[in-house]
N, C-alpha and C positions, 0 to 999 in steps of 0.2 A: 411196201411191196407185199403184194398176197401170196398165200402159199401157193399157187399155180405157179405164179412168173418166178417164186424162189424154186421148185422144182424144173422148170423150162431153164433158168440160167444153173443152177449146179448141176446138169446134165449136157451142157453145150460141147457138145466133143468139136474136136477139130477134122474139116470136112476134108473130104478126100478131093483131092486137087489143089487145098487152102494155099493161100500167099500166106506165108511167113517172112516177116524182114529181122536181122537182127542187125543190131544198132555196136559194132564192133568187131573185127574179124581175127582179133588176136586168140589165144587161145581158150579161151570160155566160149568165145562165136564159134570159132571153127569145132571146139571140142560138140559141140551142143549142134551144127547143122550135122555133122558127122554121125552122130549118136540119132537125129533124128531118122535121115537118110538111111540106115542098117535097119531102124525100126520097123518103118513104115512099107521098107521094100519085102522082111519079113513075112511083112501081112498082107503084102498085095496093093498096098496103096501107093501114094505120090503124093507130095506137097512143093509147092514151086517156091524156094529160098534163097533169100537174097542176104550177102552178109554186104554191108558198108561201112565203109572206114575211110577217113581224109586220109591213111598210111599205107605203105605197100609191103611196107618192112623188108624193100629190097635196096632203098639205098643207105649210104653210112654215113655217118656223124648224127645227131639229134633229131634228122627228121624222118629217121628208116627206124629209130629204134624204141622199144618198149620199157627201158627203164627197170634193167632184172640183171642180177648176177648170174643167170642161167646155167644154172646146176643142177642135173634130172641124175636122181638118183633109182636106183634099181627098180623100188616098186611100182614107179611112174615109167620106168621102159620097159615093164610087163606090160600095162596098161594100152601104152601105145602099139604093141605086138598084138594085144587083143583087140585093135582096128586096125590091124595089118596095115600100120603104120612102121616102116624101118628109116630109121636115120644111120645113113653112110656118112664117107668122110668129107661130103659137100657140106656137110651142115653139124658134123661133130668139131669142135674146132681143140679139146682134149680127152681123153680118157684119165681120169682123177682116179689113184693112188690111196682110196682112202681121204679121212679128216685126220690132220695134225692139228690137237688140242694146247695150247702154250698152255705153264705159269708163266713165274716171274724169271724164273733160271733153269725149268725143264719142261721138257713135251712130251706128249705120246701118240703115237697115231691111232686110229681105230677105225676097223675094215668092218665092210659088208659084210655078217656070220657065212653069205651064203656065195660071197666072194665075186657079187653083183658089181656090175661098171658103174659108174658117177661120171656122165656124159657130160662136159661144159660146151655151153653155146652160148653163140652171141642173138640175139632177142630183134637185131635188126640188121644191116649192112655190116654192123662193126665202126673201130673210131673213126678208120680211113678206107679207102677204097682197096680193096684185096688186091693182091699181084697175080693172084689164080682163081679158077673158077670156084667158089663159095654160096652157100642158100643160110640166110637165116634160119633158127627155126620155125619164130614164127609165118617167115613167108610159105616154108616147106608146109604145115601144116594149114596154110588158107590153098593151096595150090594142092594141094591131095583134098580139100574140101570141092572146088572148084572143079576138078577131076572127075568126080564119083555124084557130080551132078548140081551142087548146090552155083546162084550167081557171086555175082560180086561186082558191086559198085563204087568207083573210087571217087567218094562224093563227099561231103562234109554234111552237116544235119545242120538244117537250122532252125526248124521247130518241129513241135508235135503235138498233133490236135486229135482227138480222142471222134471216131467217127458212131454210126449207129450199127456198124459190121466190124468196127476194128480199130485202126488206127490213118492217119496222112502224115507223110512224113514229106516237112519240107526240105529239099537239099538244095545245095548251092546253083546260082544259075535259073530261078526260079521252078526248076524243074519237082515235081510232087508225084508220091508214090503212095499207093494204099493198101494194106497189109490187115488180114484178117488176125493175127493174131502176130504180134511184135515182146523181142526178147532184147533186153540192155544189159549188153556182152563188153561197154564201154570204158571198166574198174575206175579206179578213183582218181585217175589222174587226171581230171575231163571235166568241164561243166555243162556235159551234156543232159547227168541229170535233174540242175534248174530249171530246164523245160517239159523235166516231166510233170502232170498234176494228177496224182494219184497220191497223193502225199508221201509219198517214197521222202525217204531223210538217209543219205549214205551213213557207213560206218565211220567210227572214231579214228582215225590217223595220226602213224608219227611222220613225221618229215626225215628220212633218212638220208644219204648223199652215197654219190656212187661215182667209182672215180678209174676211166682208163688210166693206165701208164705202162709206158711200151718197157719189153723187156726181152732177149733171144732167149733163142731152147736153150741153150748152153746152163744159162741161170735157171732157168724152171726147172730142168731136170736133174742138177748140181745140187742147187740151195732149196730147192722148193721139194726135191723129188716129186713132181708133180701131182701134187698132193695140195687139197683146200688147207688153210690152214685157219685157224680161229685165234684171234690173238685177246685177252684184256686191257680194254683202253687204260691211260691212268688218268683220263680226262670224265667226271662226271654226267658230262651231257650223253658222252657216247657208252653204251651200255657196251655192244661187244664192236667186234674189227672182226672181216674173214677179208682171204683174200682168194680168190679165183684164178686158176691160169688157163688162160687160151691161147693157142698161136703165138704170136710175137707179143701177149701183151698180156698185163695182170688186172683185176675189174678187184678195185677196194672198195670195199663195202663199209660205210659208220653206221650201227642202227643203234637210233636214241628216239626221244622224243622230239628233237627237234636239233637235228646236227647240220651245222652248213660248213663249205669246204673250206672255210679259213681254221674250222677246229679241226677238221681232218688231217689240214698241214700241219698244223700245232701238236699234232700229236705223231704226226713222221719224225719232228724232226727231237720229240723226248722221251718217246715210247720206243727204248735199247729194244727191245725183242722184234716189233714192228720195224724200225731201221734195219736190222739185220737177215730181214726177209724182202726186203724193197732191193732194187739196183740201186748203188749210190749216183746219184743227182740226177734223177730222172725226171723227168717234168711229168705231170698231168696234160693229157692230148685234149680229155673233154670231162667230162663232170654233169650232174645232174642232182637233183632234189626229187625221188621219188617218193608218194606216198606208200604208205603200210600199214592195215587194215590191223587196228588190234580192236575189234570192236563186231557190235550187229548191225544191220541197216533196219531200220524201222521202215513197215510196208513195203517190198519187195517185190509185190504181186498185188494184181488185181484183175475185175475181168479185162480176158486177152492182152493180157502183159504179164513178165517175169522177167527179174532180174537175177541173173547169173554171177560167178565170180565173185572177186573178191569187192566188187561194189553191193555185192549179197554178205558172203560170207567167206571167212579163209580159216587156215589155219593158223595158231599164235606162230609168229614170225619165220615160217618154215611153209614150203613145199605149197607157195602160192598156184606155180601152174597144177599140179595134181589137187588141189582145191577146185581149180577152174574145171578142171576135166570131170569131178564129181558130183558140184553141183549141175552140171551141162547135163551129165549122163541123169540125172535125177529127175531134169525136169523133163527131158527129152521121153523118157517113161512116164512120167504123169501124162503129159499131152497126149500121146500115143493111145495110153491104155482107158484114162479116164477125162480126159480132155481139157477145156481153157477158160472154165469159169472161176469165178474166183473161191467160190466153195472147193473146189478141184483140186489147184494151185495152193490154195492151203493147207490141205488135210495127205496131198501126195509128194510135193513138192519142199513148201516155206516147214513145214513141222520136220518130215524128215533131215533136212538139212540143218535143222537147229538139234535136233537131235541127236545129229552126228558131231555137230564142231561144240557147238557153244561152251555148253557145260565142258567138253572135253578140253577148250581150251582154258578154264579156271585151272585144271592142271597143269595145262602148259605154262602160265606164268607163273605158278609158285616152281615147279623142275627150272625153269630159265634164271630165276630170282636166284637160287640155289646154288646153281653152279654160277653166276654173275658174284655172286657175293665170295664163294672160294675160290675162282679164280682169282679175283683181282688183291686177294690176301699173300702175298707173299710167297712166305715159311711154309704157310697152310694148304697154299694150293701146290705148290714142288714137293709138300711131304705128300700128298694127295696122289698127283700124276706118281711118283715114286712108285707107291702102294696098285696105283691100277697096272703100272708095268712090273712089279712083283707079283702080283697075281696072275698074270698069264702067262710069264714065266714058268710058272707053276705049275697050270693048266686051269687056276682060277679066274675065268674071263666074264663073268658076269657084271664085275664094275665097268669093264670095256664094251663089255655089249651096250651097258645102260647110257653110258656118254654118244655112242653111234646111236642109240635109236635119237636120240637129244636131238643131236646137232645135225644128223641125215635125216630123220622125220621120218622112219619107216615103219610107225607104229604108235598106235592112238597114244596119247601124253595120260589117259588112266590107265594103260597096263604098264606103262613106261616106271610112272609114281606107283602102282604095286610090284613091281620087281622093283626098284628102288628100296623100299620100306620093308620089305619081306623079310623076316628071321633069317633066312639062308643069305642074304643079300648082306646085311649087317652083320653077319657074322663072318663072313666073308672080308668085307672092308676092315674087320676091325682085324683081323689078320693079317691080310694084306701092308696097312699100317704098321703093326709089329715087325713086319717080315723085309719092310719097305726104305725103314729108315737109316 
């Protein structure tokens, strides 16, 4: 290539009336036409967007839903307030009480500092069909993208061929579509990325399981005070257990490297802590094997493509959709301001966003390793929770803060590990301890 044609394509902005397709309409799609749409109306322009998805995420059991314990906590319902974005009670299905942290034989809860909501939703229809009128969230948020202008086609994809303006997308039915500039909003649970050829290589994944089971208010708000709760497995595969309450039903979460739901049962029926937060003899309604990004995607972008979300990047095991909404809103500004060459997309878009998580999550896994390891000790971790609820007791809540930003995710994993580590912080615990036992 000469320097002519290498200056003509890192200058290729995105034209004003452009076809945009994105390739997913869950929230990385919708966050990212939403973010486009505010852009571009900004400045006077228009682009014609089209999200498709084989999913409507309005019906229930497996084939309306996305495969999320959908838990938005505070920072992410700012976010969504700043796209005048509100979730009512069509689509909140709890208001969560805080995280309740287990040991072995004590707990503690820990609250939002700023005594923010922890919104729980269901990610598609739900296990069974509602007895009153309800919206997913993710449907809610493709349906206010569809609203404020963007399309939507409910098509499956069955290939993509790289054009001399863009992209063709084949979808079901022989029907073909062509987009000047295309976004893959599709995460990882999809093998839609083997038909891209940009050399895109998704991120590293665990195999997690996720598991309705019905339960009334009566229990949630009694046993659970409606409250997440975080339990330590005593099963190796599975690193931590949370469970979720929504409406009539609780979303168990195993996330390991590779947990499937016969170890989930295995561990209902000898994990005493986990049993006495469950209804006794409840069945599982449905179940799943979602993936979860602890990794980068190699090539993510190239000219007139980006990939979004957590088939881009996330954060370590926390606060996947406010990931989606970030890289959205990131690239959604690169295109806008600097446009969709691949020079563009790397230097506004793929660096910022490694910028933001990568490195940040190297902290994340040592803070998770951390508390995985003193949790699941016993002695160690009951004198521990002991010490965090003597310090606020007290009016010492800095070890409480640090557990909430942990397990809520409302704040990058390197200031999380420097309050952690801080002279005041360990001086602090080691009091606490003292004061605790």
């Amino acid at each position: 290539m000469t320097l002519r044609e290498r200056s003509i394509e890192a200058s290729t902005p995105l034209a004003d009336g452009a076809s945009v397709g994105v390739i997913g309409a869950g929230p990385a799609g919708t966050f990212f036409a939403l973010h486009l749409l505010e852009l571009l109306r900004e400045r006077g322009r228009t682009a014609q967007i089209t999200l498709i998805d084989r999913k409507t995420f309005a019906s229930s059991g497996p084939s309306g839903c996305n495969m999320c314990a959908g838990a938005i906590g505070p920072a992410m319902v700012a976010k969504l307030r700043g796209l005048s974005i509100l979730l009512d009670e069509t689509v909140i299905r709890r208001i969560a009480d805080g995280y309740e942290i287990h040991g072995s034989g004590v707990s503690v809860t820990v609250r939002s500092p700023e005594r923010g909501e922890i919104y729980t939703v269901f990610r598609g229809g739900g296990p069974v069909a509602p007895s009153r009128k309800t919206k997913s969230f993710d449907q809610h948020l493709l349906d206010t993208a569809v609203s404020r202008g963007a399309g939507f086609l409910h098509e499956r994809v069955e290939h993509i061929v790289r054009t001399p303006s863009g992209f063709r997308l084949g979808l079901s039915g022989g029907k073909e579509r062509d987009f000047e500039f295309l976004v893959g909003a599709f995460g990882v649970n999809t093998s839609i990325s083997r038909k891209l050829d940009i050399g895109y290589a998704p991120p590293r994944t665990w195999h997690t399981v996720q598991a309705e089971i019905p339960a009334d208010n009566d229990f949630i708000e009694r046993r659970l005070r409606n409250r997440i709760h975080i339990i330590p497995a005593t099963s190796k595969a599975i690193r931590f257990l949370a469970i979720t309450p929504k409406d009539d039903f609780l979303t168990l979460t195993g996330i390991g490297e590779h947990v499937k739901i016969g170890e989930l049962e295995r561990e209902r029926e000898r994990n005493r802590v986990l049993g006495g937060l469950l209804p006794e003899g409840a069945n599982v309604l449905c179940h799943c094997h979602p993936q979860v990004p602890v990794g980068v995607a190699r090539n993510p972008y190239s000219d007139r493509i980006a990939i979004v979300g957590d088939a881009f990047i996330s954060r370590y095991l926390k606060n996947g959709i406010e990931s989606s909404h970030d890289t959205a809103r990131t690239l959604a500004e690169a295109v806008v301001t600097y446009g969709i060459s691949a020079d563009a997309l790397r230097d506004h878009f793929y660096r910022p966003c490694i910028g933001r998580f990568r490195y940040d999550n190297v902290w994340g896994r040592m803070l998770f390793g951390i508390y995985e390891s003193v949790l699941r000790k016993g002695h160690l971790s009951d004198a521990y929770l002991r010490s965090v609820s003597a310090g606020e007791a007290s009016g010492r809540t800095a070890q409480a803060h640090i557990l909430w930003s942990v397990f809520a995710g409302d704040a990058p994993y390197r200031e999380i590990a420097g309050e952690a580590f801080s002279p005041r912080s360990i001086v602090e615990l080691s009091r606490n301890f003292l004061g605790g036992r």
